[in-house]
C-alpha positions in Angstrom: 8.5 0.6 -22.7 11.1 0.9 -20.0 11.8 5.3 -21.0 7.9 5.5 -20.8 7.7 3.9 -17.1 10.8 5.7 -16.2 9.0 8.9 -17.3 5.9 8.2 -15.8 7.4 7.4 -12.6 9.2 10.7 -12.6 6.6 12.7 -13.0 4.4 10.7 -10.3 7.4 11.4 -8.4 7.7 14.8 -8.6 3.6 15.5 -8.5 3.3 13.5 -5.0 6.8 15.5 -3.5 4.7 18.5 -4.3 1.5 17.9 -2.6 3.4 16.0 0.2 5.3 18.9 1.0 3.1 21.8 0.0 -0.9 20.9 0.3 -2.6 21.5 3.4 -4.0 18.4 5.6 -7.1 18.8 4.4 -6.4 19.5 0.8 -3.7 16.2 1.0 -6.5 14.3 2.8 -8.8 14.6 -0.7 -5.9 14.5 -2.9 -5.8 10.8 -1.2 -9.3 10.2 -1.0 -9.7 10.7 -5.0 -6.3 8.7 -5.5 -8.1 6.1 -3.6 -11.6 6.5 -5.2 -9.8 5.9 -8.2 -8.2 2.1 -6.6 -12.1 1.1 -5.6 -13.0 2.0 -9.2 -10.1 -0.6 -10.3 -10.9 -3.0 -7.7 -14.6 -3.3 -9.3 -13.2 -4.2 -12.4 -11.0 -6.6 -10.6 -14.3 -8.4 -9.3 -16.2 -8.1 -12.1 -18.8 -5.2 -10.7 -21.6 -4.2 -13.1 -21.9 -0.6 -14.0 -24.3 0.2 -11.0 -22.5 -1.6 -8.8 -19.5 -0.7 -9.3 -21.1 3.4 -9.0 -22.4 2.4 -5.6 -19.1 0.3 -4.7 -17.4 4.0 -5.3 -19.7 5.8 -4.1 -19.5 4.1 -0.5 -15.5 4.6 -0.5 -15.7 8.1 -1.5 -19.2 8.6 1.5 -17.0 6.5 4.2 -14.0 8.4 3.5 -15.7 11.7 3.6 -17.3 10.8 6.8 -14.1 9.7 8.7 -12.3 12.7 7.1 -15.4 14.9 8.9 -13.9 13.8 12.4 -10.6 15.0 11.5 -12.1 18.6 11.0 -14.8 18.3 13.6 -14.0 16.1 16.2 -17.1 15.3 18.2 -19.7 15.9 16.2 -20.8 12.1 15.8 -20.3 9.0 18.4 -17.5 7.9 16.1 -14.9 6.3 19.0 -11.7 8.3 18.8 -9.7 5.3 17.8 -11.7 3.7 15.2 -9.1 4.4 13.1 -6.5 2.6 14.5 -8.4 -0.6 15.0 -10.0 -0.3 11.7 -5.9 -0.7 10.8 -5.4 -2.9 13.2 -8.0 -5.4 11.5 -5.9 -5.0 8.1 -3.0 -6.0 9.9 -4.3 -9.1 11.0 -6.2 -9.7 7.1 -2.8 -9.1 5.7 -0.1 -10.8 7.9 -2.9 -14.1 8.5 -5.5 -14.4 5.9 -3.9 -13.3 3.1 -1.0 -15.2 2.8 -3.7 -18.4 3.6 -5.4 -17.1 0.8 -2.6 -17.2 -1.9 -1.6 -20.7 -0.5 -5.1 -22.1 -1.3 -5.2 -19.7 -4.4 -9.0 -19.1 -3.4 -11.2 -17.3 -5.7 -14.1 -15.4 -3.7 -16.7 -15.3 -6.5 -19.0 -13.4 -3.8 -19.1 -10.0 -4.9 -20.5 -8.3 -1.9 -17.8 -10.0 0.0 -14.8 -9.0 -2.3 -16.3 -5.6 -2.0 -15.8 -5.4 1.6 -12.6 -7.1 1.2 -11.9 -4.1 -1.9 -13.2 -1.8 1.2 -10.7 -3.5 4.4 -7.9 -3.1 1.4 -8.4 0.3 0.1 -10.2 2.7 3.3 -7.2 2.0 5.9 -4.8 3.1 3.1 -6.4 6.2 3.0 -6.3 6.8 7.0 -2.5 5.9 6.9 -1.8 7.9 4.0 -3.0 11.0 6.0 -2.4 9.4 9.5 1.4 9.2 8.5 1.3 12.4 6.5 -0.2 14.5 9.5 2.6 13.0 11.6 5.5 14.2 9.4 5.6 14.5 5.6 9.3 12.9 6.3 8.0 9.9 8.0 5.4 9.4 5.5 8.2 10.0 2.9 10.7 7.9 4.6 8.3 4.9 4.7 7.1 4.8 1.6 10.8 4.6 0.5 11.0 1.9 2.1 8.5 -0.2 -0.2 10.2 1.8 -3.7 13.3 0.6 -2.7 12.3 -3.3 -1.6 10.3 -2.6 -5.3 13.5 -1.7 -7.4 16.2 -3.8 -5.7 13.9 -7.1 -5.9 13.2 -6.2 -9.7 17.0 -5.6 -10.7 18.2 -8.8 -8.3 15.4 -10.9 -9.8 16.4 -9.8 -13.4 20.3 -10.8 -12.9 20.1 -13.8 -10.1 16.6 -15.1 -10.1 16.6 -18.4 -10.7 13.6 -20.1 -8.2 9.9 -18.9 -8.4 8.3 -17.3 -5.5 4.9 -18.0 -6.4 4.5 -19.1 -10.3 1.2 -19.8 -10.2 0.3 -16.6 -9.2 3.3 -14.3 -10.3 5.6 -15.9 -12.6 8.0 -13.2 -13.0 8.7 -13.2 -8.9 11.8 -15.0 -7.6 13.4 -15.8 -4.0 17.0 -14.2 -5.3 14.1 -11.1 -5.9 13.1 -11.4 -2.3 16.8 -11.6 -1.0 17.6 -8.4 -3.3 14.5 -6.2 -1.6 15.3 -7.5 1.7 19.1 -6.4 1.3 18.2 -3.4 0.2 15.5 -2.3 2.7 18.1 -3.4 5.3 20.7 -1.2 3.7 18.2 1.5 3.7 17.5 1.0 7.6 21.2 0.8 8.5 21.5 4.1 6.6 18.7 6.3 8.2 20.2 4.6 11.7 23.4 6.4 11.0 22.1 9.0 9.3 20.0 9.9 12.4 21.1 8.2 15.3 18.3 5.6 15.2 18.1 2.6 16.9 18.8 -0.3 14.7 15.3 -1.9 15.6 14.3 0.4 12.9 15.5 -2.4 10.7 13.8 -5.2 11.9 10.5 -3.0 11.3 11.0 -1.5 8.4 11.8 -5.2 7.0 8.8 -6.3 8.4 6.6 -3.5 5.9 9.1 -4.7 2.9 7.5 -8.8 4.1 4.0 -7.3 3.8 4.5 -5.0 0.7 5.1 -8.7 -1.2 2.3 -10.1 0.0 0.5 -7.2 -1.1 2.4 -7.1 -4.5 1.2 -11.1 -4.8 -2.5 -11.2 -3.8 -3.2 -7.9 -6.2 -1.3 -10.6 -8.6 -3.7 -13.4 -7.7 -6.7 -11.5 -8.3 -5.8 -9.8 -11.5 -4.7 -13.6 -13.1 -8.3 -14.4 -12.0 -10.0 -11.9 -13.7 -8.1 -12.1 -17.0 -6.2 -9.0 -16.5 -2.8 -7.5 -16.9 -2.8 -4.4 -14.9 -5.4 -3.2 -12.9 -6.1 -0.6 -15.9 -3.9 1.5 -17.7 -4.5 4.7 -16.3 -0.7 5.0 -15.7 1.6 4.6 -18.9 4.1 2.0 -18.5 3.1 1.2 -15.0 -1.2 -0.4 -15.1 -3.6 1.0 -12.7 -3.3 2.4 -9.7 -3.7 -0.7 -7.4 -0.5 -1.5 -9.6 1.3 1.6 -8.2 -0.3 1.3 -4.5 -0.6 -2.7 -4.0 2.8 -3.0 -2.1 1.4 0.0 0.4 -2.1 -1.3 1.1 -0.4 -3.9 2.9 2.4 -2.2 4.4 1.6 1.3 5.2 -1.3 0.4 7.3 1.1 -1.1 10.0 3.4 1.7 9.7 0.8 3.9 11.3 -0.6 1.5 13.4 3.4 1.1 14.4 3.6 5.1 14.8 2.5 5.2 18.5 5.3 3.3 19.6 7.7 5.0 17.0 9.7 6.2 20.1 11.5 2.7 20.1 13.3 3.8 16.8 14.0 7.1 17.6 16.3 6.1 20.7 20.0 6.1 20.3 21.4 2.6 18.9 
């Protein structure tokens, strides 16, 4: 089990270095779109969507994205304000840094389908604007933040697996533990101290980039919540060793959504500690 996620993870890894680096913006915008298409199709099996409704629930992901990916290529041709984008992230922020963790507190279920499917929507569409938002930026930055979750990922699993000892949330993730959360947040701090070296950063760049590692967890545990209440596992098994893609991408809906929303004021970490 362990050589087939390792395996799978390598060859993730070396398909997304590829397009990050080496597709256009355009062709990396639909590269994400279909990555994404591919969550909302997970996220209707999540809620329990029926067939048709889980075709239109796709459908509208795939027709919104399109649509928000036509202003990128021709700016002006609707009434679409210029920043939707960033307070369509904006909103997430707030969903994800105040309702959610209310949410896993009460442990909620929303049995409302239309609602979860906005919700699915809120969770998966500002993803996709970060994903190229951050991208069109700097395939660096993009790189360099998403690091940031992979390593808060791997350092709480291996801390967790030799010092956890107290649950984080064992109702809805048993396997989670605090000495988990101490190991990513160590790790993520590490990594920050590095790049401020590295690059002459200021060290503020920590206290963000621990900030996204906070909100990667709470995206980790509310994907957790909501597979436990549907009866599931993994979100699917379209990726051997590692579930679904909301599996691979649940830490980043919550985290890389600030990141770009963060990005306009991204000259705080680039001035000299």
């Amino acid at each position: 089990m362990l050589k087939e996620r390792i395996g799978t993870a390598l060859v993730l890894f070396i398909l997304f270095l590829a397009a990050l680096f080496y597709l256009s913006d355009f062709q990396w915008a639909l590269l994400m779109l279909a990555v994404i298409s591919m969550g909302a199709w997970e996220w209707a099996s999540l809620i329990r969507l029926k067939p048709v409704a889980t075709r239109v629930f796709i459908a509208i992901t795939i027709a919104l994205g399109a649509f928000l990916l036509w202003q990128y290529v021709n700016p002006g041709m609707f009434t679409l304000p210029q920043q939707l984008s960033i307070w369509l992230i904006a909103l997430l922020t707030v969903f994800w840094a105040v309702m959610v963790p209310f949410w896993l507190a009460m442990r909620h279920h929303l049995k409302n389908q239309v609602l979860m499917m906005a919700v699915g929507l809120l969770v998966l569409l500002p993803t996709w604007l970060a994903l190229d938002g951050l991208r069109r930026a700097s395939p660096l930055l993009l790189l360099a933040v998403m690091m940031t979750i992979w390593i808060a990922d791997t350092a709480a699993y291996f801390a967790g697996k030799k010092f956890g000892r107290r649950k984080l949330a064992p109702a809805i993730s048993p396997g989670k533990t605090w000495e988990g959360v101490a190991g990513a947040m160590l790790g993520v701090a590490a990594y920050g101290v590095a790049l401020g070296i590295a690059f002459d950063l200021s060290y503020w760049l920590v206290v963000g980039l621990l900030a996204l590692a906070v909100l990667s967890i709470v995206g980790d545990l509310f994907e957790s919540l909501l597979k436990r209440q549907a009866g599931l596992k993994d979100s699917s098994s379209l990726l051997p060793g590692h579930g679904g893609v909301l599996d691979r991408i649940d830490g980043l809906t919550s985290s890389l959504p600030l990141a770009f929303l963060y990005f306009p004021f991204y000259h705080v970490m680039l001035t000299p500690a």
